[in-house]
C-alpha positions in Angstrom: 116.8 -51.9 -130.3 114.7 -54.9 -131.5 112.1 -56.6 -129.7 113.3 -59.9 -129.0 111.5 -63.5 -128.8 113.0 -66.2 -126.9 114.3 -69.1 -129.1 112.2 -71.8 -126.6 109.0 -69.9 -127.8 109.6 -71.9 -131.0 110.4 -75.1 -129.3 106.8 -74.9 -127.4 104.9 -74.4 -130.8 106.5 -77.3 -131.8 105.4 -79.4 -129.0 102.0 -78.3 -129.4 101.7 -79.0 -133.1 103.2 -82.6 -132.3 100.0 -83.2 -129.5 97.6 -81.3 -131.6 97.7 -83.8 -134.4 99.3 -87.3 -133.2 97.0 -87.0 -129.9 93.7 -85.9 -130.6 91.4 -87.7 -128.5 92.0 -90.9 -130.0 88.5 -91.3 -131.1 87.4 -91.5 -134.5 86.2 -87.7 -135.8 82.7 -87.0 -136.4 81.7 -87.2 -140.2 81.0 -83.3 -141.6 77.0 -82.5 -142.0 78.1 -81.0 -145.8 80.3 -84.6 -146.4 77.7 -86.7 -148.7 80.1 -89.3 -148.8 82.8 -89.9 -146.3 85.1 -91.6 -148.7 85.7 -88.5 -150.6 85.6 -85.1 -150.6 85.7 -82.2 -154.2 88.0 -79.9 -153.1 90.8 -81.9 -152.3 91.8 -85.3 -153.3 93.3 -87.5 -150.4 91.2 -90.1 -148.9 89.7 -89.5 -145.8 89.8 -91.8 -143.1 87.4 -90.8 -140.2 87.9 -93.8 -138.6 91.3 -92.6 -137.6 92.9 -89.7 -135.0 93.9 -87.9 -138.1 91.8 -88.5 -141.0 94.1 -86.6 -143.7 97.7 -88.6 -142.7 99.6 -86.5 -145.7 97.8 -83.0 -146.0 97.9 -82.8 -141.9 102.0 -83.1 -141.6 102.8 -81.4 -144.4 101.6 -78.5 -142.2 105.0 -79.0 -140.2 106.5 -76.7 -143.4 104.9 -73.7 -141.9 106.1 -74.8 -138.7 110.0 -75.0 -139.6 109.9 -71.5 -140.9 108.2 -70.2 -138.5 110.7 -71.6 -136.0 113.7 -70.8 -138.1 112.7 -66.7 -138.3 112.2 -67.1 -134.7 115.4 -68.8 -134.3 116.7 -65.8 -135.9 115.1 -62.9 -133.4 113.8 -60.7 -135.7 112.2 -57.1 -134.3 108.7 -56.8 -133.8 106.9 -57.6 -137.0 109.2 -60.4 -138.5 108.4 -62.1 -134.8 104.7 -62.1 -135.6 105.5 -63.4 -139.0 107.4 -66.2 -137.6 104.0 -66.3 -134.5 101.5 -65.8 -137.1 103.7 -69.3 -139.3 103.5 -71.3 -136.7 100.0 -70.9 -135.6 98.5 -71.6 -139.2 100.6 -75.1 -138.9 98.7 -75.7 -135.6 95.2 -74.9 -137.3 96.1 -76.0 -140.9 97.2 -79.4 -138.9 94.0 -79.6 -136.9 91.7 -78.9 -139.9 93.5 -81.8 -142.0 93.5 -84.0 -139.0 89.7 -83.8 -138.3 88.2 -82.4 -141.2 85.9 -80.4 -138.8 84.5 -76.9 -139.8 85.2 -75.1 -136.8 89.2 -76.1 -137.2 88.3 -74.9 -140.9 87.2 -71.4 -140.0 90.6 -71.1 -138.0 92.7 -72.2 -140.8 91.1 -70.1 -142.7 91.9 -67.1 -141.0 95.1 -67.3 -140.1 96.0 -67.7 -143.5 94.9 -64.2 -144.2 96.9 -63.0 -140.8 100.2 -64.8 -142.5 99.8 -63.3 -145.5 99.5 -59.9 -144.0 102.3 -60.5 -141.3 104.7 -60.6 -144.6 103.3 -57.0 -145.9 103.9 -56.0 -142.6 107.1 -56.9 -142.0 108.2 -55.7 -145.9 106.8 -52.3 -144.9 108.3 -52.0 -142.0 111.0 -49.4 -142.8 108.2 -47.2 -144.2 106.4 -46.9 -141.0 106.8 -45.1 -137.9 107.6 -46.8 -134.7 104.2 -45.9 -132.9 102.4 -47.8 -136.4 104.7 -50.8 -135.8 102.8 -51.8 -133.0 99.4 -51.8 -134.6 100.4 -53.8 -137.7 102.1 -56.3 -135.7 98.7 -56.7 -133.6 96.5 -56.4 -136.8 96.8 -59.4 -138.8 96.1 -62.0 -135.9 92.7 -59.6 -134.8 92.0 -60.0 -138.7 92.5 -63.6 -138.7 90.7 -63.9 -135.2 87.9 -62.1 -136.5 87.4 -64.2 -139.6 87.7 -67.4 -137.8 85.2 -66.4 -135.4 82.7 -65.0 -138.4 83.2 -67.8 -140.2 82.6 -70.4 -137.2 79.2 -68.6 -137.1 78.4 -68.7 -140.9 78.9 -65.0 -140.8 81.9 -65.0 -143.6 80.8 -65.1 -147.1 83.4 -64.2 -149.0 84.9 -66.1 -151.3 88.6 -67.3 -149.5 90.5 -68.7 -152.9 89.7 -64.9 -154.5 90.3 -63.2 -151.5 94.1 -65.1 -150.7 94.8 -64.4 -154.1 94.1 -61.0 -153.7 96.2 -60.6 -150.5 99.2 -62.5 -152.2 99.1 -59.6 -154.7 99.7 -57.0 -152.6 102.7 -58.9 -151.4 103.8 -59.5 -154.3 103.5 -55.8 -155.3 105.6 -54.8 -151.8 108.6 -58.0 -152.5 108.6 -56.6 -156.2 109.1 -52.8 -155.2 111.8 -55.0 -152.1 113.8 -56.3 -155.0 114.5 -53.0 -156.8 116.7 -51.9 -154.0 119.0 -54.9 -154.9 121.6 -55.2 -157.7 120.8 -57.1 -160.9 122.1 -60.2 -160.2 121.1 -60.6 -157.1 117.4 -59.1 -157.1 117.4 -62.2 -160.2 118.8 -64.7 -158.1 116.0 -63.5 -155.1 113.2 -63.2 -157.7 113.8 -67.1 -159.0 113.8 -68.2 -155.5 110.4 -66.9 -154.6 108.6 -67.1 -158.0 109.7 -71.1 -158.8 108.3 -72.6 -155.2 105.6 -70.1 -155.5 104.4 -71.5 -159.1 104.9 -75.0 -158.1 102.6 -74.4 -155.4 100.2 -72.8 -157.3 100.5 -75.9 -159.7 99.6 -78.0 -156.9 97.0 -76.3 -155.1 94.5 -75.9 -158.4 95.6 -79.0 -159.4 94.2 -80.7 -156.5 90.6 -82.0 -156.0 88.1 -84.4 -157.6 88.3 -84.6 -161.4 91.8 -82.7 -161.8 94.7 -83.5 -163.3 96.9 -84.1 -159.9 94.4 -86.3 -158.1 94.9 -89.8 -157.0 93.2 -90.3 -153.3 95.9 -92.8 -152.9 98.8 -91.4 -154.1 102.0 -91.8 -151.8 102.4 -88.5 -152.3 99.4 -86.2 -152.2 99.2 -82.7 -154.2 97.8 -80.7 -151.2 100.8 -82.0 -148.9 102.6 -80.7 -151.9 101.2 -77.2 -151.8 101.9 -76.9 -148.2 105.8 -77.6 -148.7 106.4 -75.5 -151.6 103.7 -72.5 -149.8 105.9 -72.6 -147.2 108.9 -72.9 -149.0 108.0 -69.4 -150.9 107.1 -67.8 -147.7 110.2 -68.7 -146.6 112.1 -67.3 -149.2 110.2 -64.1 -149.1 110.4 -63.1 -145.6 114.6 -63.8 -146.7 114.3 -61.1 -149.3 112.7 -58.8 -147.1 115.0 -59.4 -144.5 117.7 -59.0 -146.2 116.6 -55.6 -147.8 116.6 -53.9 -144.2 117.5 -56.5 -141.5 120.3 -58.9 -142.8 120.6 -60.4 -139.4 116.8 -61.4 -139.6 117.2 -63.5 -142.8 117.0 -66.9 -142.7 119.3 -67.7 -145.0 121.9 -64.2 -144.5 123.6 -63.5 -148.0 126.6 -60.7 -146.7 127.5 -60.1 -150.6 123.6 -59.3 -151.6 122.9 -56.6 -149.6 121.1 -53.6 -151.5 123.1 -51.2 -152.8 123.9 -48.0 -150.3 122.9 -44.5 -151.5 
């Protein structure tokens, strides 16, 4: 019997991440101590406009992405772990947004770490059938205390490690537990379910290095803003992978349920 999440719980992170980044205080943000120019910033390329409630328009609602798949696996009411996956996407969207709205590092340190917890929601949930029930507790519990813990070492200039190296790191292992996912479907199919994850994922990838001062995707003014970019097609592959996985053990749980693709039975 699963664990079940209400759909409303869904409809409630939405109404939060709508007040957390149209509402604010209405104020203008503080400028960052490490910001030697408040007109730009190296790491990413749109404009900031501390002078406004949200000072990153384009890279702070992008963040709704996360948000939509996070609603649509809860809409789904998945057991246990593909809950917290659903949780863990919809929380990131309400730090991701603050951070991009404000630019401040405490909403930094949060976004930070509940990147991480995301991440490791999905090898959760992929490893669920491998794991007893008693463990299915603690891995649902884990990555949110990881990411909790970051945050709060990071807000206290406790975290040093480097984050870019260390998400990469964790997208690997995922990678590694959707790869050994996809042998348990057919050929054409597991193809199919590979090219869905791997093009959004790329794209992504194209977009986030691409972005910041001096490279190749940045224009601070650009209608269309490569980081906003990397949040739509991040959350697009997340999307797709938590399908795969679904879909491997828990058809019902997919997002996008595929009757005719279900691995093979022994």
């Amino acid at each position: 019997m699963h664990n079940r999440l209400p759909w409303w719980s869904g409809a409630l992170a939405l109404m939060a991440a709508i007040a957390l980044t149209t509402v604010a205080d209405g104020k203008p943000w503080p400028i960052p101590p490490d910001f030697h120019d408040a007109h730009w910033r190296p790491d990413q390329c749109e404009a900031p406009r501390f002078d406004h409630a949200v000072v990153e328009f384009q890279n702070t609602w992008s963040n709704l992405a996360y948000l939509a798949v996070g609603l649509l696996i809860l809409y789904r009411r998945p057991g246990l772990l593909g809950a917290m996956a659903g949780v863990n996407l919809c929380i990131v969207s309400l730090f991701s947004g603050w951070y991009h709205a404000s630019l401040q590092p405490l909403a930094q340190a949060y976004d930070v770490g509940w990147i991480y917890a995301v991440i490791l929601s999905m090898c959760a949930y992929g490893v669920r059938r491998r794991v007893s029930r008693s463990a299915t507790v603690a891995l649902a519990i884990l990555p949110a205390a990881i990411g909790l813990t970051v945050s709060f070492l990071k807000a206290n200039g406790a975290w040093r490690a480097d984050s870019t190296k260390l998400t990469l790191g964790l997208l690997a292992v995922l990678a590694v537990i959707v790869g050994r996912t996809l042998l348990d479907f057919d050929p054409k199919p597991r193809a199919l379910f590979a090219c869905a994850i791997a093009m959004p994922a790329l794209l992504s990838a194209v977009f986030r290095f691409g972005d910041g001062r001096g490279h190749f995707l940045c224009d601070p003014t650009a209608a269309l803003q490569a980081h906003a970019l990397w949040h739509l097609f991040g959350a697009l592959a997340l999307a797709m992978t938590y399908n795969v996985l679904a879909l491997a053990g828990d058809p019902c749980e997919a997002i996008l349920p595929a009757h005719s693709a279900h691995p093979p039975t022994e």
